[in-house]
C-alpha positions as CSV (number, residue, x, y, z in Angstrom):
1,X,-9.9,34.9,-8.9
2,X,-11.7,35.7,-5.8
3,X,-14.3,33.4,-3.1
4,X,-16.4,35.5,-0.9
5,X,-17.9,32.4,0.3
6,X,-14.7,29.9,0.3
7,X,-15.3,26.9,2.4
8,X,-13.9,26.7,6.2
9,X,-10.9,24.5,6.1
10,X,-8.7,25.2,8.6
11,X,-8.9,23.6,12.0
12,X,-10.8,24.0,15.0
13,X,-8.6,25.0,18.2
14,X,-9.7,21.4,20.1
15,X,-8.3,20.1,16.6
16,X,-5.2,22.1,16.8
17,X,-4.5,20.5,19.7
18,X,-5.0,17.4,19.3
19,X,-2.9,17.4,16.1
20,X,-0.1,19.3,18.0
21,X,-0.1,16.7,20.6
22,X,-0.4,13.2,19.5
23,X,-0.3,10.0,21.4
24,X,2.9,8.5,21.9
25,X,3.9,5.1,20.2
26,X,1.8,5.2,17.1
27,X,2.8,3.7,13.8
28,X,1.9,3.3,9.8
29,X,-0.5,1.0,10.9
30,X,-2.5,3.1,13.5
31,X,-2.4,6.0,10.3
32,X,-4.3,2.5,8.3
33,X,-6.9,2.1,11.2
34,X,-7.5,5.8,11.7
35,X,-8.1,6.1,8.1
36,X,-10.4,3.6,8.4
37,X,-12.4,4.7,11.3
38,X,-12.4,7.8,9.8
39,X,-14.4,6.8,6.7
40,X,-17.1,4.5,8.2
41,X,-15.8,1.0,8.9
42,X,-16.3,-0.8,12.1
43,X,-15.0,-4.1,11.1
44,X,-11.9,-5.1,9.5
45,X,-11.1,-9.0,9.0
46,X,-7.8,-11.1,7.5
47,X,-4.2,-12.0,9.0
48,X,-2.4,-9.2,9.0
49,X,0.8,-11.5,8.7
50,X,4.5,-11.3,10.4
51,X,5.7,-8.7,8.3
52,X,4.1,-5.9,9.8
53,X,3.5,-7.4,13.5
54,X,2.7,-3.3,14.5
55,X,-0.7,-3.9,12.6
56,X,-2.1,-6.6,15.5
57,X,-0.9,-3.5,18.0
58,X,-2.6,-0.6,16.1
59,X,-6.0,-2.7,15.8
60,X,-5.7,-3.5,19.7
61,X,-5.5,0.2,19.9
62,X,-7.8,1.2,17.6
63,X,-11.3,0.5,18.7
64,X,-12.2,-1.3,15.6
65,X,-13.7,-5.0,15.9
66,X,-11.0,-7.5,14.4
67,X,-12.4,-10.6,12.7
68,X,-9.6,-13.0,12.2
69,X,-10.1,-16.1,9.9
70,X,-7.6,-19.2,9.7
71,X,-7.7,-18.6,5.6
72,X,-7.0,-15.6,3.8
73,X,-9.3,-17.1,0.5
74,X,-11.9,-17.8,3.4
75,X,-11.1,-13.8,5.1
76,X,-12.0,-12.5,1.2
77,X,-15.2,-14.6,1.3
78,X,-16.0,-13.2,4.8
79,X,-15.1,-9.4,4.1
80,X,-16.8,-10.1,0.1
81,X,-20.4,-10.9,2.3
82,X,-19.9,-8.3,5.1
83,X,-19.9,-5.7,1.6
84,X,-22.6,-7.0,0.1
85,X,-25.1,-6.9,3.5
86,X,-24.2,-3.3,4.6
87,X,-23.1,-1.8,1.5
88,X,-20.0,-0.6,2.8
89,X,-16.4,-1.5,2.0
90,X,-15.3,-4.1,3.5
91,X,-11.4,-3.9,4.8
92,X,-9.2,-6.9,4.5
93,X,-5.9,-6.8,6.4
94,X,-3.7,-9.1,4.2
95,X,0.3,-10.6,4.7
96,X,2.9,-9.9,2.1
97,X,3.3,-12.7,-0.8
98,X,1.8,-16.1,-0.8
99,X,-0.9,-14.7,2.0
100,X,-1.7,-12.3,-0.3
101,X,-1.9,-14.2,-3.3
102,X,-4.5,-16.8,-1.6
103,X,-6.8,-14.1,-1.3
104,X,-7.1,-13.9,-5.4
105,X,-9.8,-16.5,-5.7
106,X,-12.2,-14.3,-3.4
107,X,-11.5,-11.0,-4.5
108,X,-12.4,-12.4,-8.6
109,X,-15.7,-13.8,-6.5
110,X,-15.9,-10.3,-5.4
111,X,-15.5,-8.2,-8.6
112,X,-17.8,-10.5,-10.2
113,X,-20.5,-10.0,-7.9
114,X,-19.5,-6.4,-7.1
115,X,-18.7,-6.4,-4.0
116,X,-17.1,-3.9,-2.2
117,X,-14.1,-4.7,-0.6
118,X,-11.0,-2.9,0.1
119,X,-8.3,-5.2,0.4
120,X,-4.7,-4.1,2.7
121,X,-2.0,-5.9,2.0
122,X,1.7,-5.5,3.7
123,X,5.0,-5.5,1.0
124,X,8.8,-6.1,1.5
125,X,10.2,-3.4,3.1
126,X,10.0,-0.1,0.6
127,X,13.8,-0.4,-0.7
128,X,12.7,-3.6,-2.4
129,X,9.6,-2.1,-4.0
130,X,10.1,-1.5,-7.8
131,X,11.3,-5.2,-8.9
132,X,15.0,-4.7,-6.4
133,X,15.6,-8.3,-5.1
134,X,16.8,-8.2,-1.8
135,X,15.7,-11.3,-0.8
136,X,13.2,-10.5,1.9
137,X,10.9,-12.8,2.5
138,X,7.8,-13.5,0.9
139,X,9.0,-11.2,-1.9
140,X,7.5,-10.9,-5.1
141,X,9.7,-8.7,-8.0
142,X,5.6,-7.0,-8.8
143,X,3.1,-8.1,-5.9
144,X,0.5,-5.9,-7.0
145,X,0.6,-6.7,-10.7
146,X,-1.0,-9.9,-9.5
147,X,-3.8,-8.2,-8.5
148,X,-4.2,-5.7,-11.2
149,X,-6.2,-8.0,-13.2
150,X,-8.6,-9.0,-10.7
151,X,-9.3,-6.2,-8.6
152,X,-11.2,-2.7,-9.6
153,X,-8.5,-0.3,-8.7
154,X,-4.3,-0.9,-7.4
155,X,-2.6,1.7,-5.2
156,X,0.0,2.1,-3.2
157,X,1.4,4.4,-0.3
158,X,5.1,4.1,0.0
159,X,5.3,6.5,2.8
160,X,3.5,7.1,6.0
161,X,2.2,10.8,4.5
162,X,0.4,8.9,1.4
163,X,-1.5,6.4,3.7
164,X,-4.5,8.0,4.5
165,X,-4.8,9.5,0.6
166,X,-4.0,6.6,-1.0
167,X,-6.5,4.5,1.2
168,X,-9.4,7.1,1.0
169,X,-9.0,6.8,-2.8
170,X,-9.1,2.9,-2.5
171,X,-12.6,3.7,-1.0
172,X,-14.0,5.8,-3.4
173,X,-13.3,3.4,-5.9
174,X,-14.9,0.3,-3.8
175,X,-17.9,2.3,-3.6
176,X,-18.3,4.0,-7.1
177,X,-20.7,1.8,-9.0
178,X,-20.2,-0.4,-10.0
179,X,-18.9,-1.7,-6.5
180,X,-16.0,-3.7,-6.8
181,X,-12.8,-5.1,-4.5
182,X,-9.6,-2.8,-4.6
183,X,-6.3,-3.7,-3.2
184,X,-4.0,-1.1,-1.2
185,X,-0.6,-2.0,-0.7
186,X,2.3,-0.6,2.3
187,X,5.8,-1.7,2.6
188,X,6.2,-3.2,6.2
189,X,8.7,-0.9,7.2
190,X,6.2,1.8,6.7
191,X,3.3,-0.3,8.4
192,X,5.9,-0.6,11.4
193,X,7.5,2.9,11.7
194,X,6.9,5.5,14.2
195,X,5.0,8.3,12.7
196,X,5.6,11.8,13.7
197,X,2.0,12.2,11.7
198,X,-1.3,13.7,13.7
199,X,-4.3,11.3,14.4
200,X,-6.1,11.0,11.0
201,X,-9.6,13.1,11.8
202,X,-10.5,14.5,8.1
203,X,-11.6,12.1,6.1
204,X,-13.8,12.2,3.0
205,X,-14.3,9.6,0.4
206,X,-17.6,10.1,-1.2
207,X,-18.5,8.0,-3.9
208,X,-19.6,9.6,-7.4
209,X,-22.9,8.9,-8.3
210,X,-23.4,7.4,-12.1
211,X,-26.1,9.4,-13.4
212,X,-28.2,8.3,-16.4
213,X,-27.4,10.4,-19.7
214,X,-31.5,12.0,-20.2
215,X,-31.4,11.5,-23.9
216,X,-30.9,7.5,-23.7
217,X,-33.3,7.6,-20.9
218,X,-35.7,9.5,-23.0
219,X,-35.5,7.3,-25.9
220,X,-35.9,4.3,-23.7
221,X,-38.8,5.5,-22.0
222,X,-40.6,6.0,-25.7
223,X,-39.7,2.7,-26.6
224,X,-41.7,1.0,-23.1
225,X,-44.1,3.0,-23.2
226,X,-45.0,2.0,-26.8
227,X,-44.2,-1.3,-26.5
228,X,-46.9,-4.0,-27.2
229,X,-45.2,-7.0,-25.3
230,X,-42.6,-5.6,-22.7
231,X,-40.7,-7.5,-20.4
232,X,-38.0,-6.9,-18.0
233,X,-34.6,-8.9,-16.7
234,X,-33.7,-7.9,-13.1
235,X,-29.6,-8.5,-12.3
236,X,-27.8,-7.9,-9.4
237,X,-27.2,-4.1,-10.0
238,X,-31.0,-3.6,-9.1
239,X,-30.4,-5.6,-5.6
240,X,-26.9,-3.7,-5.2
241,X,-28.5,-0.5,-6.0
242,X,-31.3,-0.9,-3.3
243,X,-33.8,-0.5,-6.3
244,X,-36.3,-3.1,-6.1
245,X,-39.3,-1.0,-5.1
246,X,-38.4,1.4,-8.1
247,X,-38.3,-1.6,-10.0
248,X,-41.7,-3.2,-8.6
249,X,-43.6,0.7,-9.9
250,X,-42.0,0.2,-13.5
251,X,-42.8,-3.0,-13.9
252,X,-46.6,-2.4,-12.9
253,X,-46.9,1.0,-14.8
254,X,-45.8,-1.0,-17.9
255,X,-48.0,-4.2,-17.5
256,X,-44.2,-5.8,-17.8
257,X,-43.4,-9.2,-16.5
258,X,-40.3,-9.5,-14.9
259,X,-37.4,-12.3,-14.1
260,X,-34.5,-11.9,-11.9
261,X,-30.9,-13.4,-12.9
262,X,-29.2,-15.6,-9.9
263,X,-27.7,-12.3,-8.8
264,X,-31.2,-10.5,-8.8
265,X,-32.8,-13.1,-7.2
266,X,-35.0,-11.0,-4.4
267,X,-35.2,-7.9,-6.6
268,X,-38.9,-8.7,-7.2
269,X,-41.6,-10.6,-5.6
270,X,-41.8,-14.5,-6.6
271,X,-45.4,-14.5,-6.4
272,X,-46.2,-11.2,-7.8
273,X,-48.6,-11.3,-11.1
274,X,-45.8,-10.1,-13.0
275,X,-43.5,-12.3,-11.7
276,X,-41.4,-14.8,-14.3
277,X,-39.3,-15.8,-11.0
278,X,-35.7,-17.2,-12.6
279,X,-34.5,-17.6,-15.3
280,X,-32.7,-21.0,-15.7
281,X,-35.4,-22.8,-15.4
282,X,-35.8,-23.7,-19.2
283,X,-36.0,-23.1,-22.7
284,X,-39.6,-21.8,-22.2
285,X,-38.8,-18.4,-20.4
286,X,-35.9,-18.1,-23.0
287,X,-38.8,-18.3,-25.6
288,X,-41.1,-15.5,-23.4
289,X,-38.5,-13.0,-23.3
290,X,-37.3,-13.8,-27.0
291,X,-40.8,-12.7,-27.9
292,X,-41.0,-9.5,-26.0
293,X,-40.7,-6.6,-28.7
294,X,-38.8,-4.0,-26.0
295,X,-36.6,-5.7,-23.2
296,X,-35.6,-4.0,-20.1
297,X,-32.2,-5.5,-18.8
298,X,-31.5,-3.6,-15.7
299,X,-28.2,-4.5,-13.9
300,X,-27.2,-7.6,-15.5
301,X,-24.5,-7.9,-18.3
302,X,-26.6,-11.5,-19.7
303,X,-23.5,-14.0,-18.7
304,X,-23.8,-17.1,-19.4
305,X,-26.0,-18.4,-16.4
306,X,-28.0,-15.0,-17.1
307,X,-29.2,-16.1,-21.2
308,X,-29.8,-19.7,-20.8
309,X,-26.1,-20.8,-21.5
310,X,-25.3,-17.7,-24.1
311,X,-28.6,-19.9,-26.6
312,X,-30.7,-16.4,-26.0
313,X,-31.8,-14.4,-29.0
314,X,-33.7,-11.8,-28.5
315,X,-35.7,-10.4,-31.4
316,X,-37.0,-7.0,-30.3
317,X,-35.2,-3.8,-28.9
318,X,-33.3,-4.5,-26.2
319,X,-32.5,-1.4,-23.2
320,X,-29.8,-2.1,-21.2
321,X,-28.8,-0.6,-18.0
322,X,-25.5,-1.2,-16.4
323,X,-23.1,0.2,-14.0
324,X,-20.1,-1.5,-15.4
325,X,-19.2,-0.1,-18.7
326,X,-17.6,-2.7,-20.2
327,X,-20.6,-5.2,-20.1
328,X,-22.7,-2.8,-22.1
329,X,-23.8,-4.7,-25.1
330,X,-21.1,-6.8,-24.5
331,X,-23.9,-10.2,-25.6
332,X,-26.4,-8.3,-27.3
333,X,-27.1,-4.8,-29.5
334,X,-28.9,-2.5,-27.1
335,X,-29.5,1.0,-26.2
336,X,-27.1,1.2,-23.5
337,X,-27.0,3.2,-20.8
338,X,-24.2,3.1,-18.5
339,X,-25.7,4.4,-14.9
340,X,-26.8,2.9,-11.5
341,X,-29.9,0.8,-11.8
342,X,-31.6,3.2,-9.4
343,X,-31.2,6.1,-10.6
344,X,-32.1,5.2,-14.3
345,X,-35.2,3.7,-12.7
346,X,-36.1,6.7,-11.3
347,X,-35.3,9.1,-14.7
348,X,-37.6,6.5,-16.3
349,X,-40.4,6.6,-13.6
350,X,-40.3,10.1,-14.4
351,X,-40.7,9.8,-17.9
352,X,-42.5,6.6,-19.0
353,X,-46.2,6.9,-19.7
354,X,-48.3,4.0,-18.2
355,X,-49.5,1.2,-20.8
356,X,-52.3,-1.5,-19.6
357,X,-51.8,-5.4,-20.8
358,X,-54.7,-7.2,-19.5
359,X,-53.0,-10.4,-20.7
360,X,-49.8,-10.2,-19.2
361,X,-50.8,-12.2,-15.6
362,X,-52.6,-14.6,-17.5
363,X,-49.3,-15.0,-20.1
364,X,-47.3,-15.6,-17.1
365,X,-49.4,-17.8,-15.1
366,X,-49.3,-20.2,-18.5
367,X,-45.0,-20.2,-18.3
368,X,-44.5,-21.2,-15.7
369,X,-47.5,-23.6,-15.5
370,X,-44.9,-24.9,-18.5
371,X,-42.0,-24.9,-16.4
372,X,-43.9,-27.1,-13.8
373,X,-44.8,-29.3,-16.3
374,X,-41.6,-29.3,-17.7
375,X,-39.9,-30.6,-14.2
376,X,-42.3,-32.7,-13.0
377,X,-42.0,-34.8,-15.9
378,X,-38.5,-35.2,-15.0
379,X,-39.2,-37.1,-11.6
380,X,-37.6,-35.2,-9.7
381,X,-39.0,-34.6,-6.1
382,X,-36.4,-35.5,-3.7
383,X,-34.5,-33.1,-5.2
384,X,-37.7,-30.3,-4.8
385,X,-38.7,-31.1,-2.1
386,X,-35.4,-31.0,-0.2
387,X,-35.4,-27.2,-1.7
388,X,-39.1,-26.7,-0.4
389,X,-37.7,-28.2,3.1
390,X,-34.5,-25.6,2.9
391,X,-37.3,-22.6,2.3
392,X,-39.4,-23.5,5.0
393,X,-36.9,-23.7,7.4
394,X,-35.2,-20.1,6.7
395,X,-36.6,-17.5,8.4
396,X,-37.8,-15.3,5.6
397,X,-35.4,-12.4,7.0
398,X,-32.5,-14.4,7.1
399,X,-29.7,-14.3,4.6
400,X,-28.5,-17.5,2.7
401,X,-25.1,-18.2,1.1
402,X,-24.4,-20.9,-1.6
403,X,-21.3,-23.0,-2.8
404,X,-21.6,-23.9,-6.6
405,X,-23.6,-27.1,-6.1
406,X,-26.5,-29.3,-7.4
407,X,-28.8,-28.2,-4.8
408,X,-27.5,-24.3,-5.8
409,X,-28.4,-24.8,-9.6
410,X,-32.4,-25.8,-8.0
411,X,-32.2,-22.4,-5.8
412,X,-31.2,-20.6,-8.9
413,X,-34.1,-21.8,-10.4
414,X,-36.7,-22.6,-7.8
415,X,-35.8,-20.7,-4.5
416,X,-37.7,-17.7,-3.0
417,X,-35.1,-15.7,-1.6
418,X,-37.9,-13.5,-0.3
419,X,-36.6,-10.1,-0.1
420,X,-33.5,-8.4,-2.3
421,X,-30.3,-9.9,-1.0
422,X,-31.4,-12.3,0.6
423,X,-29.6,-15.0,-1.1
424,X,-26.1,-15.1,-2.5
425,X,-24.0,-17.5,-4.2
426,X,-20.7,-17.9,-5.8
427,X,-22.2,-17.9,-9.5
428,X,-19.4,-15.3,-10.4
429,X,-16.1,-17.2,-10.5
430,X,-17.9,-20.0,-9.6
431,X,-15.2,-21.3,-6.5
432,X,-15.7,-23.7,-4.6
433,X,-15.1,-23.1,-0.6
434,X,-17.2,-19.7,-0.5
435,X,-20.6,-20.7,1.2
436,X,-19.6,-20.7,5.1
437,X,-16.9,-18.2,5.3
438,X,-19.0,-16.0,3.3
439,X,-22.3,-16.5,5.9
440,X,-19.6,-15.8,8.5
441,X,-19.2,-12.5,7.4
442,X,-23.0,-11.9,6.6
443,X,-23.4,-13.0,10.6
444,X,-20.5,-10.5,11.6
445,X,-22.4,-7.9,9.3
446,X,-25.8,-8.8,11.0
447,X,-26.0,-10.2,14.5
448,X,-29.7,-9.9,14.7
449,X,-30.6,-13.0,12.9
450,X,-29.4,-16.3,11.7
451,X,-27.5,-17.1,8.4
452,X,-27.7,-20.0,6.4
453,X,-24.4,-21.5,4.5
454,X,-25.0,-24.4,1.8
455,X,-22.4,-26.5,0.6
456,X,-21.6,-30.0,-0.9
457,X,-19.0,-32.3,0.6
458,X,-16.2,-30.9,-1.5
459,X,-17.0,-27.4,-0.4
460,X,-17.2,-28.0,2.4
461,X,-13.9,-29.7,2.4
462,X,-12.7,-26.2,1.6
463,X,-13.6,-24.2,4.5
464,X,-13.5,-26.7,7.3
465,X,-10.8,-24.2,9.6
466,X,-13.5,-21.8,9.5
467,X,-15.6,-23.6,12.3
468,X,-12.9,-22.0,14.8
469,X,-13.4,-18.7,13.4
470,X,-17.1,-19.4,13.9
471,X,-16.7,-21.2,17.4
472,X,-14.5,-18.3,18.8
473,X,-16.7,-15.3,17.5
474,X,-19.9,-17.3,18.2
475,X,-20.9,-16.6,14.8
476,X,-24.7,-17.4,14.2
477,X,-24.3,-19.7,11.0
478,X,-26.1,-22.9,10.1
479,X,-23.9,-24.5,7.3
480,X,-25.9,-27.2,5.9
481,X,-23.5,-29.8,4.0
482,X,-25.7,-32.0,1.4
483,X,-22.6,-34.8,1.5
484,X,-23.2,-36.7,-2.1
485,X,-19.9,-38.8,-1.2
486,X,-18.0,-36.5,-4.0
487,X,-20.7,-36.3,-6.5
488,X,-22.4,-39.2,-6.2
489,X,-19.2,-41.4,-5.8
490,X,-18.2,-43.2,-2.5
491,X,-15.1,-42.8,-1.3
492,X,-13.1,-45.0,0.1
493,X,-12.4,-42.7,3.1
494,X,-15.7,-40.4,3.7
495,X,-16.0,-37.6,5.8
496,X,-17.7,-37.3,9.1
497,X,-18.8,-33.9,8.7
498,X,-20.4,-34.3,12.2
499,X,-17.6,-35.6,14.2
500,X,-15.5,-32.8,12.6
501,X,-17.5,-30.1,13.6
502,X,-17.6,-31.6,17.3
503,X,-13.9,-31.5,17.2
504,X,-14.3,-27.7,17.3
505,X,-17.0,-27.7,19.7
506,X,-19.8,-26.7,16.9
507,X,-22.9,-28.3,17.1
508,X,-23.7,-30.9,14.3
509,X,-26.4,-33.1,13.5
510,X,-27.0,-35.9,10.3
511,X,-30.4,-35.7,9.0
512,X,-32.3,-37.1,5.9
513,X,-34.8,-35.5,3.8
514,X,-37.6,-36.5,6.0
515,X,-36.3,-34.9,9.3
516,X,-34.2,-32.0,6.7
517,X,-37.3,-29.3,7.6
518,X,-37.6,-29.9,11.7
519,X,-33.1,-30.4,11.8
520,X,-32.7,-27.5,10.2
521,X,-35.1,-25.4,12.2
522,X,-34.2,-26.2,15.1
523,X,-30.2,-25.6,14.0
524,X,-31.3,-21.8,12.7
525,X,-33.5,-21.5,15.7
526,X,-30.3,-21.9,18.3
527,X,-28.0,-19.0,18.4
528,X,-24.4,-19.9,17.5
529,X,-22.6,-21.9,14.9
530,X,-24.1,-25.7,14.1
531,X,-23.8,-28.1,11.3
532,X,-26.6,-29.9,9.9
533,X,-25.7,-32.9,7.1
534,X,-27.9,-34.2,4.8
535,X,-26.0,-37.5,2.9
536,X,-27.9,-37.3,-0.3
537,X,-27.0,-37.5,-4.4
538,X,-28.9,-35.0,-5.8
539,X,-29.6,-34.8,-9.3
540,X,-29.9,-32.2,-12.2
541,X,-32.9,-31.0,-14.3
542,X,-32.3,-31.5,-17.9
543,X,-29.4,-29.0,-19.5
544,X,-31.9,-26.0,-19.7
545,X,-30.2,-24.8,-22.9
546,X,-30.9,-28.1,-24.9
547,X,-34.4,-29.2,-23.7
């Protein structure tokens, strides 16, 4: 078979040359960064690690910016937020064995929350690869089995000519809806080798786009446009997907009210007409969606924090649309269509007729007048109003990130993140230790405006070394620290959160939940790292799945 009109692939002269001719001293790792460059990425974080010390060299060399944590759990958090703010893969420069194996925790945060990370790690030299014991050290007889249950994708380059290939292919995979961490292992001999190889120039890792199958779309657009009481669930794949205003036009051509998951929180307006805000607020939103006879679920597989604690039933049709196969009616029977959240937004903006409910406002306005009611009755205002203090304070452009804590379960309820990805949390594998290294990243992502980190005392316990990472990259974070003394009980030695952040030259400041509003202002007002804590027991609203 013959192309009249193949595509140009051979090299330009000035390419010729430049192949012909490469700089002198390179190594394995400068064929890593290249790669990198190559495809997009401007920031890499982690500890590279003593096994492949020509890594250090090749970044020095390479142009690219180098964010080094003291952890690698806290460098997964860091790269996991850098992901989710610019969308792009994050790379995470790991050591061989135990250095490796303490980033685990944050890359099952990361798949979880799809999150695109594309995580480097060195291996024993390549004659031990393949379960040979040689007794390097930091050998492991299968290093990346470890990973192979947590991550999206494994590969692995065991020679310098597979590096930029198997890398590129990493990419792909971090980027493919859904987004997802992806680990790339290199034996350190490889890492720290000359290489004869050219400058990597020719990159190309495109992501494939998940495209809606027309007849599901079809017969899902039937069933909302002839739907008597619609309603939608918003996830995280609408906020990933960048598909919020697609969202916002469905929603209002249907009449539909609409409530976001913790991971969609953002994806549409709080105080819209429509709006049913969160979900885990109580049994009485469980009740408004059981009751809708079609129910959009767009980007959320309905875990557990998702449904109300796995109690929700619907009773109608339900349409659900997910990027990750195997969530598809993985709760509940649906009409399942496996695609991006956008693009199925858009097949059905093209194909679902408009329907007018002049009861729908006035159906929301009455829940959540209910779910007020509800929570006042439980006499809980220090705890709501410390919330309403944290939302005044945060600049509504600014980016927040949450350990698993009391005051997280309120925000998950109660919090307007005000604009999609706005506020992020550690609701997927539910770790403790992920709030500040996480903003850290966000800030490296994002030098334009301040980021907010929440964590309790044992969190924050967790991530304490981080306050050099943020002290030496002046990192503008503001990690708040609600210290309830270990869940409410004292301990016999408590923490001085602000003496320990002085001991790193960071900025801190105890407040109260008077002064919490002005404090914490003021903290997010000053560029740089600071430390605000607020000693306080904060309690729970009643189990939302019994009341």
């Amino acid at each position: 078979m013959t192309h009249d009109h193949d595509v140009v692939l051979g090299p330009t002269p000035a390419q010729t040359r430049a192949a012909l001719h490469p700089p002198a001293g390179r190594t394995g790792s400068d064929l890593v960064l290249e790669t990198l460059a190559g495809l997009g990425a401007t920031t890499v974080f982690g500890l590279p690690g003593r096994q492949a010390p020509g890594v250090l060299d090749a970044l020095r060399r390479s142009g690219l910016r180098h964010i080094g944590l003291r952890v690698e759990n806290s460098a997964g958090f860091a790269a996991d937020a850098y992901g989710r703010i610019t969308g792009e893969a994050a790379p995470l420069l790991l050591p061989a064995g135990p250095g490796a194996l303490l980033s685990l925790a944050a890359l099952q945060e990361a798949r979880a929350a799809s999150a695109p990370v594309l995580a480097i790690g060195a291996q024993v030299p390549a004659a031990g690869l393949g379960g040979g014991r040689l007794g390097h050290p930091r050998e492991l007889p299968g290093q990346a089995a470890s990973f192979r249950g947590v991550v999206k994708s494994v590969h692995t380059a065991r020679a310098q000519s597979q590096i930029p290939s198997a890398i590129a292919e990493a990419w792909r995979s971090a980027l493919t809806a859904p987004h997802g961490p992806v680990w790339v292992e290199i034996p350190a001999d490889v890492l720290s080798a000359e290489t004869p190889l050219p400058v990597v120039t020719g990159v190309d890792a495109t992501p494939e786009e998940l495209v809606p199958r027309v007849e599901l779309t079809a017969v899902a657009a039937d069933l909302l446009t002839r739907a008597e009481r619609p309603a939608v669930v918003a996830g995280g794949g609408v906020v990933r997907a960048d598909a919020a205003r697609k969202l916002r036009r469905l929603a209002e051509r249907l009449d539909a009210p609409v409530v976001t998951t913790p991971g969609g929180k953002g994806a549409f307006p709080w105080t819209h007409p429509l709006s049913l805000r969160s979900w885990p607020a109580g049994r009485h939103t469980t009740d408004f969606l059981e009751d809708a006879d079609v129910l959009l679920v767009v980007g959320s597989g309905l875990g557990g924090l998702s449904c109300d604690h796995h109690t929700f039933r619907p009773r109608g049709r339900v349409v659900q649309i997910e990027a990750d196969l195997a969530k598809l009616e993985s709760g509940h029977p649906a009409l399942g269509i496996h695609a991006d959240a956008r693009l199925a937004l858009q097949a059905l903006l093209e194909t679902t007729g408009e329907r007018t409910d002049p009861t729908a406002p006035a159906r929301v306005r009455a829940l959540l007048a209910r779910v007020h009611d509800r929570l006042a009755a439980q006499e809980l205002t220090l705890e709501q109003d410390v919330l309403a203090a944290v939302r005044r304070a945060l600049p509504a452009a600014a980016p927040s990130f949450w350990d698993r804590t009391a005051l997280t379960h309120w925000a998950w309820s109660a919090f307007d993140a005000k604009a999609p990805g706005a506020m992020h949390s550690a609701q997927g594998a539910g770790g403790l230790g992920y709030a500040f290294p996480a903003a850290l990243g966000a800030a490296a992502a994002d030098p334009t405006r301040p980021v907010l980190a929440v964590s309790d005392d044992d969190g924050a316990l967790r991530s304490l070394a981080e306050l050099a990472t943020a002290r030496q990259y002046g990192l503008d974070v503001t990690w708040l620290i609600v210290d309830d003394g270990g869940h409410g009980i004292p301990r016999a030695y408590p923490a001085d959160f602000v003496a320990l952040a002085g001991s790193f030259g960071v900025p801190g400041v105890r407040t109260s939940p008077g002064t919490l509003e002005a404090d914490l202002a003021g903290a997010l007002a000053t560029p740089g790292p600071s430390v605000v804590v607020l000693p306080a027991a904060l309690r729970m609203f009643a189990p939302t799945d019994l009341a």
